[in-house]
TORTITI-276985 format. One record per residue: residue in one letter; x, y, z of N, C-alpha, C in turn. Coordinates in pm, 1 decimal. Example, Ala and Ser with C-alpha at 12.3 -4.5 7.8 and 13.67 -1.06 7.14 Angstrom:
residues 2
<zalum "A", <1319.0, -569.0, 780.0>, <1230.0, -450.0, 780.0>, <1320.0, -330.0, 780.0>>
<zalum "S", <1285.0, -225.0, 708.0>, <1367.0, -106.0, 714.0>, <1290.0, 3.0, 787.0>>
This chain:
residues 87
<zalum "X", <81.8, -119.8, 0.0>, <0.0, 0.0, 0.0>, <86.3, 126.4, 0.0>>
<zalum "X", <175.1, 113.7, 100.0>, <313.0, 234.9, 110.2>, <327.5, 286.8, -56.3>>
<zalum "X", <391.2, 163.7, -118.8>, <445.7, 189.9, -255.1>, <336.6, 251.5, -358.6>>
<zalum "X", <237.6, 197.2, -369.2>, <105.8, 224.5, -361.1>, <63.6, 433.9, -382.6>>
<zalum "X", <68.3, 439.9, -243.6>, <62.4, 572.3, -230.4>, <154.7, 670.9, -273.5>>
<zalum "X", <321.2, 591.9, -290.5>, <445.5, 736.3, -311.6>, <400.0, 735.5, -464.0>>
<zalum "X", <376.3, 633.5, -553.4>, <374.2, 622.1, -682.1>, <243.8, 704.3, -704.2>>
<zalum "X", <196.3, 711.1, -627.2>, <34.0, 831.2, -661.2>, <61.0, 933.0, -698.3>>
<zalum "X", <156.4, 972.4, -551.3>, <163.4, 1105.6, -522.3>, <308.0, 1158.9, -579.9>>
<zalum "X", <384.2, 1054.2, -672.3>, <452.8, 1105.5, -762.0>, <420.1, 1117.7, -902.7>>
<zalum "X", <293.5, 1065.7, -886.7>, <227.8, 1089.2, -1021.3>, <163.8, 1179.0, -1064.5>>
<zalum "X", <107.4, 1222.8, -909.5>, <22.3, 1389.1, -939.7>, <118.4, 1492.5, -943.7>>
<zalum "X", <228.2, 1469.8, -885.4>, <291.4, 1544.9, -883.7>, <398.9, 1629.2, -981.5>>
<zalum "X", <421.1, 1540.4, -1109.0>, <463.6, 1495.3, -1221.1>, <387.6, 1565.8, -1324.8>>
<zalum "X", <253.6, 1533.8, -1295.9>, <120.7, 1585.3, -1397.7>, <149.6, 1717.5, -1409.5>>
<zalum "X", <128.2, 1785.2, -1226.9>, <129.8, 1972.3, -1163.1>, <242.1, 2003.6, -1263.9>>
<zalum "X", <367.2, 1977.1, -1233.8>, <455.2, 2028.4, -1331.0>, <459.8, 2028.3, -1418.8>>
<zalum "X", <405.1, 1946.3, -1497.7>, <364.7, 1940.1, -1685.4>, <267.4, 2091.0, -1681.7>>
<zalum "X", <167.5, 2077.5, -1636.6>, <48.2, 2132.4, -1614.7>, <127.2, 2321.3, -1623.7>>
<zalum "X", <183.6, 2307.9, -1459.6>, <272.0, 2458.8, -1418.2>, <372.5, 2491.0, -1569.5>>
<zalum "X", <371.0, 2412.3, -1595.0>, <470.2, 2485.5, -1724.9>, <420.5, 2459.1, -1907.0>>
<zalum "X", <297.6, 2430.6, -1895.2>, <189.9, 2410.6, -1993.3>, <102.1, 2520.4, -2014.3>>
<zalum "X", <63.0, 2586.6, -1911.4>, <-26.0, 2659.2, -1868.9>, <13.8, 2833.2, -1966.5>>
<zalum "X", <143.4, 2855.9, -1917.9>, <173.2, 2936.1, -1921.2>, <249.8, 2957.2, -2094.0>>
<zalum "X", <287.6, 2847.0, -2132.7>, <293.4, 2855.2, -2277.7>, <184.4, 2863.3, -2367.0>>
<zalum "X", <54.9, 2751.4, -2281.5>, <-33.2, 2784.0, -2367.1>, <-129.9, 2974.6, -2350.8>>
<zalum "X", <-88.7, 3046.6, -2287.7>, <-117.4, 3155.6, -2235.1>, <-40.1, 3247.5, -2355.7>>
<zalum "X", <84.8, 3207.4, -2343.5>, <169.9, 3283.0, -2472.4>, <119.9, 3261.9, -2579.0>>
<zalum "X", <90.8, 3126.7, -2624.9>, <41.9, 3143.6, -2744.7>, <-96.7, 3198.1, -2769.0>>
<zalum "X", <-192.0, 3180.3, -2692.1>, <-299.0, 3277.3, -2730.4>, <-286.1, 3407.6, -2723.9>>
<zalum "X", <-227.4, 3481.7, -2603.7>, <-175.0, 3601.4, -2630.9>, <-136.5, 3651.4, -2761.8>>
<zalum "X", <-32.2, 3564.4, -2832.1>, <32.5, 3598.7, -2977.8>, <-78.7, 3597.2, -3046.3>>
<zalum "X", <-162.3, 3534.2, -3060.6>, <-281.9, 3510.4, -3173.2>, <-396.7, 3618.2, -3148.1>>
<zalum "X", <-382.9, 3670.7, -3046.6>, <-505.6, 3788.1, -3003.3>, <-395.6, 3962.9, -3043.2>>
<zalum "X", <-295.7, 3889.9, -3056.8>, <-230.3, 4036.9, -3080.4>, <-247.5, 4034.7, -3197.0>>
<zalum "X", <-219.5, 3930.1, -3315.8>, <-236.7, 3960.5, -3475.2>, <-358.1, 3939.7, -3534.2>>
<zalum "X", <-470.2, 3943.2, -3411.5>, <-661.9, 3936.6, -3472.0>, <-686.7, 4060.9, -3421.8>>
<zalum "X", <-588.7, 4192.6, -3289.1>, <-628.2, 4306.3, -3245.2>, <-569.0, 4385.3, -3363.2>>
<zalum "X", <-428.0, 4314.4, -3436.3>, <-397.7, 4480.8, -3519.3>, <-458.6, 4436.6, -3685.7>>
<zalum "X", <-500.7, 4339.3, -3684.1>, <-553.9, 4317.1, -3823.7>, <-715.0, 4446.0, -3784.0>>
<zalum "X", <-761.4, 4405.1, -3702.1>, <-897.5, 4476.9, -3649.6>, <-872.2, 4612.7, -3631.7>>
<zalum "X", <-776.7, 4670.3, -3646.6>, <-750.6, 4808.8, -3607.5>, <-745.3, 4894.0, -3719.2>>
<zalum "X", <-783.3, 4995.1, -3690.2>, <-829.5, 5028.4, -3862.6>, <-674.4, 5123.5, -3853.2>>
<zalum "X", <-571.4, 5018.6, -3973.5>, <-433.3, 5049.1, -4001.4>, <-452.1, 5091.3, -4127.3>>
<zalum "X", <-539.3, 5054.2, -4176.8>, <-562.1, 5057.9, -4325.2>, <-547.2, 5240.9, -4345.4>>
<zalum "X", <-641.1, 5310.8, -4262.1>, <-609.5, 5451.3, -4243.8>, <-529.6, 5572.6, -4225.1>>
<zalum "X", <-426.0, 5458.6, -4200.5>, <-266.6, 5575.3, -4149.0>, <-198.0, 5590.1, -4284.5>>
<zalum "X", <-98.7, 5653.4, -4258.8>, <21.9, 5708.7, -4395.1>, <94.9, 5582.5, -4450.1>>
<zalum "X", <80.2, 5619.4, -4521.5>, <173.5, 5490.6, -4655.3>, <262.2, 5421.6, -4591.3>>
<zalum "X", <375.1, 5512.8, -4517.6>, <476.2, 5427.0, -4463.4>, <428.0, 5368.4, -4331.2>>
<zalum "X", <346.9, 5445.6, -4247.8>, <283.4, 5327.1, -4143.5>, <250.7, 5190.8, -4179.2>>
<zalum "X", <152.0, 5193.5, -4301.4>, <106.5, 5093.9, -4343.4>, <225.3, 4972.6, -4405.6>>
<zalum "X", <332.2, 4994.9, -4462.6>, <426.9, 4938.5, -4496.5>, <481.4, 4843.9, -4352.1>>
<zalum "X", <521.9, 4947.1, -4264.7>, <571.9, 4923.3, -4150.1>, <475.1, 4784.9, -4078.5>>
<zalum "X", <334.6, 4840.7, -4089.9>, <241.0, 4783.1, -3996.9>, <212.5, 4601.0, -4114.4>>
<zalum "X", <248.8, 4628.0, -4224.2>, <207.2, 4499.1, -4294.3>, <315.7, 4398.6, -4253.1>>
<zalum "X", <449.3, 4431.0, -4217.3>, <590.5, 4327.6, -4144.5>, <538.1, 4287.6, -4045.3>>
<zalum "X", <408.7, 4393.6, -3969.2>, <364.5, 4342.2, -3817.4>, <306.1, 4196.1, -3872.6>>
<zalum "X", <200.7, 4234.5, -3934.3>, <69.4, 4146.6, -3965.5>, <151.4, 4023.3, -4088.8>>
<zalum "X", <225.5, 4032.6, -4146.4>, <310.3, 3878.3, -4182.2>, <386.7, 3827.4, -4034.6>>
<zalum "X", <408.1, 3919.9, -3946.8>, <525.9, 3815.0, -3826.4>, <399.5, 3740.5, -3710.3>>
<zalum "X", <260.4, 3826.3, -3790.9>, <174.3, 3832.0, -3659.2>, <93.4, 3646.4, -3696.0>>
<zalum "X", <145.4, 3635.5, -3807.6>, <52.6, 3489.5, -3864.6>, <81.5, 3369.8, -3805.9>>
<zalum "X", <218.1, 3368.3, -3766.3>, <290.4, 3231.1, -3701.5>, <296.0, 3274.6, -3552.7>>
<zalum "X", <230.4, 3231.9, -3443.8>, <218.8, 3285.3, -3297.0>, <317.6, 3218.5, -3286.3>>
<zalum "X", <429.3, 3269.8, -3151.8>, <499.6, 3250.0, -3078.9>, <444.6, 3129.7, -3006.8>>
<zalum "X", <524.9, 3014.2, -3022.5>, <511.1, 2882.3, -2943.0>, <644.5, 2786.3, -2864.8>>
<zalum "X", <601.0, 2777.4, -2736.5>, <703.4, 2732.6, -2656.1>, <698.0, 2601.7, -2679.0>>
<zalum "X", <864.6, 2501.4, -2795.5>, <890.8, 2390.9, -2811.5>, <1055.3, 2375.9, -2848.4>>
<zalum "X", <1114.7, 2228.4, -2821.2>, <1191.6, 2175.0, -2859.9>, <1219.0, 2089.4, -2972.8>>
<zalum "X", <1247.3, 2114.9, -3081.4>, <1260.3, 2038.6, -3203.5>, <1329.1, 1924.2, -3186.7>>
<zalum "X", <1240.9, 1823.4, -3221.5>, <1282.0, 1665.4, -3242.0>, <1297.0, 1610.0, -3096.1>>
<zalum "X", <1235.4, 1699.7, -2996.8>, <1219.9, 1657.9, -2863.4>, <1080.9, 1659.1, -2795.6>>
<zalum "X", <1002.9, 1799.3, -2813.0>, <919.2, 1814.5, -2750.4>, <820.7, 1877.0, -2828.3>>
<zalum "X", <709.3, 1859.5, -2873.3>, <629.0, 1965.1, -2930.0>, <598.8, 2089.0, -2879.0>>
<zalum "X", <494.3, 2131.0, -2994.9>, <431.5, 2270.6, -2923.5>, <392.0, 2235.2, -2756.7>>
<zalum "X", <414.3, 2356.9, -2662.6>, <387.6, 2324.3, -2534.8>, <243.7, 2385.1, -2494.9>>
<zalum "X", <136.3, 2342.3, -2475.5>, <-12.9, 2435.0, -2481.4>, <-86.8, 2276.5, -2337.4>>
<zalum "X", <-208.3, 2343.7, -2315.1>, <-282.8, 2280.5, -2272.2>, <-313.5, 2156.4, -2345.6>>
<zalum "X", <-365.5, 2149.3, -2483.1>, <-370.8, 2011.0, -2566.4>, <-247.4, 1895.3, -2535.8>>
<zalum "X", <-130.0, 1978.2, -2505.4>, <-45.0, 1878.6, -2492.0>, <-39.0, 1829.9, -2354.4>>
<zalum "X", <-113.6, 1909.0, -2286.8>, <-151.9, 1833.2, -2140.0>, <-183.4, 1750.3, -2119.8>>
<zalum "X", <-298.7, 1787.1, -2230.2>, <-386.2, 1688.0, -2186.8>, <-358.4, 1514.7, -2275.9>>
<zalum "X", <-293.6, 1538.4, -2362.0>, <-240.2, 1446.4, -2413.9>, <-161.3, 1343.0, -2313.8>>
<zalum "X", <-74.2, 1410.1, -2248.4>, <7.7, 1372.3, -2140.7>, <-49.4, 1273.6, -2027.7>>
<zalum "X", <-163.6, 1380.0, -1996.8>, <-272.3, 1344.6, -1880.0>, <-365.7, 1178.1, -1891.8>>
<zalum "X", <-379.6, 1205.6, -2023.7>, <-441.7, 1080.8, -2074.6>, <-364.6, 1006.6, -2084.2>>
């Protein structure tokens, strides 16, 4: 039963930390994706030529959100992959 219980409670414990550092990537990446749906929505279209130049480098860097991963190690890091984990 002993063994039982440490293997539980190293299991939840295991999860929390996936979870504690899941959480917060998947936070970044929606962040990134609400920043390039706020300046597409912003009426840019209206400013001076060279704003608009300037502001179109935003809205191509704004298409690929910022995502916390390790190539050929770890994927994208988000809640989905939590829960992947979890299961």
């Amino acid at each position: 039963m002993s063994v039982k219980s440490t293997f539980l409670i190293f299991f939840i414990s295991s999860l929390a930390k996936v979870y504690l550092c899941a959480w917060p990537a998947d936070h970044l990446l929606s962040a990134s994706s609400n920043v390039a749906h706020a300046a597409y929505d912003s009426m840019w279209y209206n400013g001076k030529v060279d704003f608009q130049k300037n502001f179109l480098h935003t809205l191509l860097r704004a298409q690929q959100p910022i995502a916390v991963n390790v190539p050929c190690m770890l994927p994208t890091v988000s809640l989905n992959y939590y829960a992947s984990v979890s299961h």
